[in-house]
N, C-alpha and C positions, 0 to 999 in steps of 0.2 A: 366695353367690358365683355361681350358676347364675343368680340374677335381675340379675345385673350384669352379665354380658355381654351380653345380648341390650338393654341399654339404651346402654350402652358402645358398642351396633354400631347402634341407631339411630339415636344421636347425631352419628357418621361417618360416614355417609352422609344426611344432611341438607343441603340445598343448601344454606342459610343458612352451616355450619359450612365447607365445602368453598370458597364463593367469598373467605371473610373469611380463610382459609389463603393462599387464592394470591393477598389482595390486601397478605396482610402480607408474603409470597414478593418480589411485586415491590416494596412501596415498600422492605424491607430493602435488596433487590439494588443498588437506585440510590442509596440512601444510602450503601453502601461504595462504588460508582464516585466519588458524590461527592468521599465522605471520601478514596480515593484520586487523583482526577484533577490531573495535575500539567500547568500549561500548558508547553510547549514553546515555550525563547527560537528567537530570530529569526535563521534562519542568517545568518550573513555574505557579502555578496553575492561570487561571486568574479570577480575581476578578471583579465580578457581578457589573456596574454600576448603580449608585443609582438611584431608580424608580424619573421620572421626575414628577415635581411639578405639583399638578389638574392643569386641565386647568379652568378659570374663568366660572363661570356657566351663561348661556345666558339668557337672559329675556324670560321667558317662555311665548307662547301665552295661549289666556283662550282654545282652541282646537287644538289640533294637525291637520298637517294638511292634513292626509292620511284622519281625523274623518269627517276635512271642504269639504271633492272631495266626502264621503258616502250622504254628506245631498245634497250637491250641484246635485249628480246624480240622487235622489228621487226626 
């Protein structure tokens, strides 16, 4: 057992063993994106609501009345 670990521990930490980990890390990862990727239908465009009816035009006075507070200040 004492001659097993120190083999056990040169074996993980061997480059060789370290890059073939994280290259089986990544191609797993993107094969469950794959296996999970679901495309997303096409929203529905939405349609513009119809511009709302004038509103009724107000009895105009004979002066505005920012023109009635010019005379009023003279």
């Amino acid at each position: 057992m004492k001659e097993l670990i120190p083999v056990i521990i040169g074996v993980l930490k061997d480059w060789r063993v370290i890059t073939t980990v994280i290259a089986m890390l990544l191609v797993i990862e993107f094969a469950k994106f794959v296996a999970n990727y679901k495309k997303r239908s096409p929203r529905p465009k939405v349609k513009k609501a119809p511009a709302p009816a004038p509103a009724p035009a107000e009895k105009k006075e004979d002066k505005p009345a920012e023109e009635a507070k010019e005379e009023a200040a003279e």
